[in-house]
C-alpha positions in Angstrom: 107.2 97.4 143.3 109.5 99.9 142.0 110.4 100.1 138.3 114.3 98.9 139.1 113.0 95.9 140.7 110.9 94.8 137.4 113.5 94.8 135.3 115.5 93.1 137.8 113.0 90.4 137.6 112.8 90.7 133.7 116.4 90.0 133.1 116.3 86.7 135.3 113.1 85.7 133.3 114.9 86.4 130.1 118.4 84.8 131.5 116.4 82.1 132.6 114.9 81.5 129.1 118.2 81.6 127.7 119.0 79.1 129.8 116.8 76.7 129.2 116.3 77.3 125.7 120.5 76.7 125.6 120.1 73.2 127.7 117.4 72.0 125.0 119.3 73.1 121.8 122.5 71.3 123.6 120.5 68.2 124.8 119.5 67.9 121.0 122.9 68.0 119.7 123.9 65.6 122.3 121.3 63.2 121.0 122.0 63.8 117.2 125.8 63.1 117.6 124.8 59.6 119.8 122.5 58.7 116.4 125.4 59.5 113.8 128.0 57.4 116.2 128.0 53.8 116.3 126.9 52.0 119.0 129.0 49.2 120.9 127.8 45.8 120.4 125.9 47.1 116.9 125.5 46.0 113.9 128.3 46.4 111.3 127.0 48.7 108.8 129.1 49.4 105.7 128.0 51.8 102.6 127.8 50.0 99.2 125.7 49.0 96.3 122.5 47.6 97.0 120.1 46.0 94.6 116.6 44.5 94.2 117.6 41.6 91.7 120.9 39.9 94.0 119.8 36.7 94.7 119.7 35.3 98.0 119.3 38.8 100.0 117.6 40.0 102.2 116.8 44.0 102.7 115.1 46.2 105.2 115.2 49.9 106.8 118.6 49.6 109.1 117.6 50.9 112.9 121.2 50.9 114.6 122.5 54.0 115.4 125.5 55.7 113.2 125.5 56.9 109.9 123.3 54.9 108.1 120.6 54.6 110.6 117.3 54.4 108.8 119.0 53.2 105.5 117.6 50.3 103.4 120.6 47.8 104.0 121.2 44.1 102.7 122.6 40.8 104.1 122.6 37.1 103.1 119.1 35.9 103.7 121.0 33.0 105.3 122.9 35.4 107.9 120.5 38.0 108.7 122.3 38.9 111.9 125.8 39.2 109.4 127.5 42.5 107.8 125.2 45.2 106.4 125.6 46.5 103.1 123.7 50.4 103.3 122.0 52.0 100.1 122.1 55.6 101.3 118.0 55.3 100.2 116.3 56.1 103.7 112.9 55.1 104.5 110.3 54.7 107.2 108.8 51.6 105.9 110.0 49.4 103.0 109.0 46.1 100.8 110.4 44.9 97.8 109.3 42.2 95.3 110.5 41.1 92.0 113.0 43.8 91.2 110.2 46.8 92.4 111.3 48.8 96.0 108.4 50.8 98.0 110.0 53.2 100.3 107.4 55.3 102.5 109.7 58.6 103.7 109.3 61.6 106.0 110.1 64.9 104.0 111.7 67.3 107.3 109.8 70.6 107.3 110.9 73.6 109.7 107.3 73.5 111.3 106.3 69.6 110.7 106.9 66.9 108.8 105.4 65.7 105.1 105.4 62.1 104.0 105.6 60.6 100.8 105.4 57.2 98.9 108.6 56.4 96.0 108.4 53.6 93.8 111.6 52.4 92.8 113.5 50.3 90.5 116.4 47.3 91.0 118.6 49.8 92.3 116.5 52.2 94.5 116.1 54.8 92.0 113.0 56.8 92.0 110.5 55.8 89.1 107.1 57.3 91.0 106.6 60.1 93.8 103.3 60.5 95.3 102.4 62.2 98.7 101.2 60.2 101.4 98.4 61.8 103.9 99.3 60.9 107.1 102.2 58.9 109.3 103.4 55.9 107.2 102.1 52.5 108.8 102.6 49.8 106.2 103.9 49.1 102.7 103.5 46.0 100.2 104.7 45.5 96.3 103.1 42.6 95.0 104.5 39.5 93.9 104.8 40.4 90.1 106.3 43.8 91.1 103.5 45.2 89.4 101.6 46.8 92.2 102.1 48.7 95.3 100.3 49.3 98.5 100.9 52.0 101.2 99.0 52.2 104.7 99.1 56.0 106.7 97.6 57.3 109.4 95.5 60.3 109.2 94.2 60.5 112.7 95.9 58.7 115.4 99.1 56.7 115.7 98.4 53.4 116.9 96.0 50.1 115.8 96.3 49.2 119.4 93.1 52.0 120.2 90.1 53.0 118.5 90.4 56.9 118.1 92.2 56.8 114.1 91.8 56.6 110.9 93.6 55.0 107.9 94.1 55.6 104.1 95.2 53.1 101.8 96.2 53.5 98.4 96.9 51.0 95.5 99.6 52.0 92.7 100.2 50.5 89.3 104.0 50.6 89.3 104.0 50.1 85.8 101.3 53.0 84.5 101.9 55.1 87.7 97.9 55.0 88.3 97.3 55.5 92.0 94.0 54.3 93.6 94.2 57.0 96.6 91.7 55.2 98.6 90.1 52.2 99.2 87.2 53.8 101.0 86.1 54.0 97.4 85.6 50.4 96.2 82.4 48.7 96.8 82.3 46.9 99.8 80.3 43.4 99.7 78.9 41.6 102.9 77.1 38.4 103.1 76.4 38.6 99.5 74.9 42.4 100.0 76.0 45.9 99.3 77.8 47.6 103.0 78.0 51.0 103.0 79.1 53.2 106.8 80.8 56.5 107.3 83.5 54.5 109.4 85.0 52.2 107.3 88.8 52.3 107.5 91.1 50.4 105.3 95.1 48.9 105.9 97.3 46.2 105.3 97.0 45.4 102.2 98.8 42.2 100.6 98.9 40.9 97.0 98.4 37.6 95.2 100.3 36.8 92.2 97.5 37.2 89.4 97.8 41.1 89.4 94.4 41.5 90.2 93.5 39.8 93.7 94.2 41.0 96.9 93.5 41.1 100.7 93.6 44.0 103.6 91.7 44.6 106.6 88.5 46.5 106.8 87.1 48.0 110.2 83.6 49.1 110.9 81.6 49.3 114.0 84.4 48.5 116.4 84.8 45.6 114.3 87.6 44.3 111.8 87.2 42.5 109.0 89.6 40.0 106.3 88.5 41.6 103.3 89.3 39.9 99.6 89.4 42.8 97.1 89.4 42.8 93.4 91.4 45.8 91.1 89.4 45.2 88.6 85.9 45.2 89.6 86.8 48.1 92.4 85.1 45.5 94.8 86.2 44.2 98.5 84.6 41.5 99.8 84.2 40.7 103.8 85.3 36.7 104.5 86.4 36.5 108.3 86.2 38.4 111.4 89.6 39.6 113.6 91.8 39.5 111.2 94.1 42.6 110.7 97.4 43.3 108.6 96.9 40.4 107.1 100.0 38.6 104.8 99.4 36.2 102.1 101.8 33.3 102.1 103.8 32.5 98.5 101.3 29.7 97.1 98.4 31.8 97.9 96.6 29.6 100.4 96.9 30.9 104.0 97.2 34.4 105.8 99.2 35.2 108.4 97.5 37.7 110.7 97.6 40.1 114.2 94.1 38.7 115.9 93.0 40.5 119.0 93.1 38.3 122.0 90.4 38.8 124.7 92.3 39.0 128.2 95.1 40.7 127.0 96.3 44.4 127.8 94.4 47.2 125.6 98.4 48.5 124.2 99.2 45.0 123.3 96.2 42.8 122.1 97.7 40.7 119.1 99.0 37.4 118.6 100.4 36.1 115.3 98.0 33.6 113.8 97.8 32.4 110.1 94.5 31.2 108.3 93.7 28.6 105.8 91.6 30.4 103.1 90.0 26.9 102.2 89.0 25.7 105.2 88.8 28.6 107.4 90.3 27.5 110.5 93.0 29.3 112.7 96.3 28.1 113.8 98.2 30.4 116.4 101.9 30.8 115.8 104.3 29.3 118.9 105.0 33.5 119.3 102.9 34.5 122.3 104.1 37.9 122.3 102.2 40.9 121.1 102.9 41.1 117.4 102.1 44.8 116.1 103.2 44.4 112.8 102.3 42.7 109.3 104.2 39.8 109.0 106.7 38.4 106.1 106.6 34.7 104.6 110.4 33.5 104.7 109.2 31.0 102.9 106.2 28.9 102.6 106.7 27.8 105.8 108.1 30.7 108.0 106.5 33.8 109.5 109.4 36.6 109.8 108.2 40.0 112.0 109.2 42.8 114.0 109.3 42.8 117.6 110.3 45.8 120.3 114.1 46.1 120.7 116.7 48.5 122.2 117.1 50.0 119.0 113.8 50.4 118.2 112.9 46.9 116.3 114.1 43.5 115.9 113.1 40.8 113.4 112.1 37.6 114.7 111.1 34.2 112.9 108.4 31.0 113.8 107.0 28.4 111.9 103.8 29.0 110.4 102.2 26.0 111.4 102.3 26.4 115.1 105.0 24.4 115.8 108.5 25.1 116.7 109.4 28.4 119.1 110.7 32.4 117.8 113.3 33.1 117.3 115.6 35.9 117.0 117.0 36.6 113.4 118.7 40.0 113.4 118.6 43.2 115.3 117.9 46.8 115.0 115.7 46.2 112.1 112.5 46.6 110.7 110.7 46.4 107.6 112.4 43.1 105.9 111.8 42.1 102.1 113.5 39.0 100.6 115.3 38.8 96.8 114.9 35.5 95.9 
């Protein structure tokens, strides 16, 4: 081959580089300027004043496309599907309780992304920053406001397999004291000491007495209901398939994903909720896979997010097993209610 033809091939590699390299920097902008332009047949999104202390609300992380995609936004709990009012606070995951805000965020990097937990006030200002170690998976504040939970992952990206790993962390909103891990409380079985390099925390929810709460604790292929104390730095293991579990207002039942045998490996869960007195199970009239940790409405409605063509919707059922789901509000994720 003579030297003119190899740079005749070099300058149609290179030109054909360029090329490429021009179609994927275009086809980005394309898809940017689709998510900052409103969507026909979306939900109307309007910038405003939001707060954790209106009553009668209902907020949640905003997944329409437009300008305020990924905002916390708030409606009339009685018209979730109505007019959004947008904070400008973005957030991968949110909860709210009792005039404290959790907002779990990525932090853009030229090389990768960071992710980070803020606490923050009635009206979404930052009171605590901590880092988060991995993809943000779930977030709780406690009834009180007093506490805050986060769930990441730090190996993997999905419940739905066995290859991950989770962290979750525990924050005195108050004090600003932050339990990284639970891996380090002591972990109680049948009344004896459990101790395994594969324990894995998530899901944590909160009772009202600022010191009890529940999560999900897997070990040996196996998940657990777990009851954990903040004062003794103890968990304790009380039922088997039970994960992201959600305590309902007067403290009695959970509502929970259980893994149902005969179902596919990428969507295993149906929404059940169990009575903590008597143990028994009651499956929720939703039949669908439910990846997701489930709001009470109320003491008697389960609220949750389901697959939609904006990424999420929300969806609500009875909690006793009666009744069928129904559709509540679209292009949304992450709901909180302000009572």
């Amino acid at each position: 081959m003579t030297v003119r033809s190899r740079i005749l091939i070099l300058v149609a590699a290179v030109a054909v580089l360029a090329a490429v390299g021009l179609a994927s920097v275009l086809h980005a902008s394309a898809r940017a300027d689709r998510r900052d332009r409103e969507q026909a047949g979306a939900p109307r999104v309007t910038a405003g004043a939001v707060t954790l202390s209106g009553a009668g609300r209902m907020v949640f992380r905003n997944m329409a496309w437009g300008p305020h995609r990924d905002e916390v936004v708030s409606v009339p709990a009685g018209d979730p599907s109505g007019e959004r009012t947008a904070s400008g606070v973005k957030c991968l995951r949110f909860h709210a309780a009792s005039g404290t805000g959790l907002c779990l965020q990525a932090v853009h990097g030229p090389v990768s992304d960071t992710y980070r937990a803020l606490v923050l006030d009635a009206r979404l200002r930052t009171v605590h920053r901590y880092g988060v170690p991995g993809i943000p998976s779930r977030a709780r504040v406690s009834p009180t406001g007093h506490f805050a939970a986060w769930t990441a992952f730090v190996g993997g990206d999905s419940y739905a397999g066995t290859d991950f790993s989770t962290r979750a962390a525990i924050v005195d909103t108050r004090s600003g004291e932050l339990i990284p891990s639970l891996e380090d409380f002591r972990i109680v079985e049948d009344g004896h000491p459990y101790r395994a390099p594969d324990v894995n925390f998530w899901g944590v929810t909160f009772a009202a007495d600022d010191r009890t709460f529940y999560a999900t604790l897997a070990t040996k292929g196996h998940t657990y209901l777990v009851r954990g104390d903040l004062r003794d730095r103890t968990v304790t293991a009380l039922h088997s398939n039970v994960e992201c579990p959600s305590l309902s207002p007067d403290g009695t039942r959970i509502a929970y994903k259980k893994r149902v045998k005969g179902l596919p490996a990428d969507a295993p869960w149906q929404l059940y909720v169990l009575d903590l007195r008597t143990m028994r199970e009651t499956p929720s009239a939703e039949r669908r896979s439910v990846d997701d940790q489930a709001v009470w409405r109320d003491g008697r409605t389960l609220v949750y997010a389901l697959p939609g063509d904006y990424g999420a919707d929300l969806y609500q059922v009875p909690a006793d097993g009666s009744g069928r789901a129904r559709r509540i509000g679209t292009a949304a994720v992450s709901p909180a209610y302000v009572p």
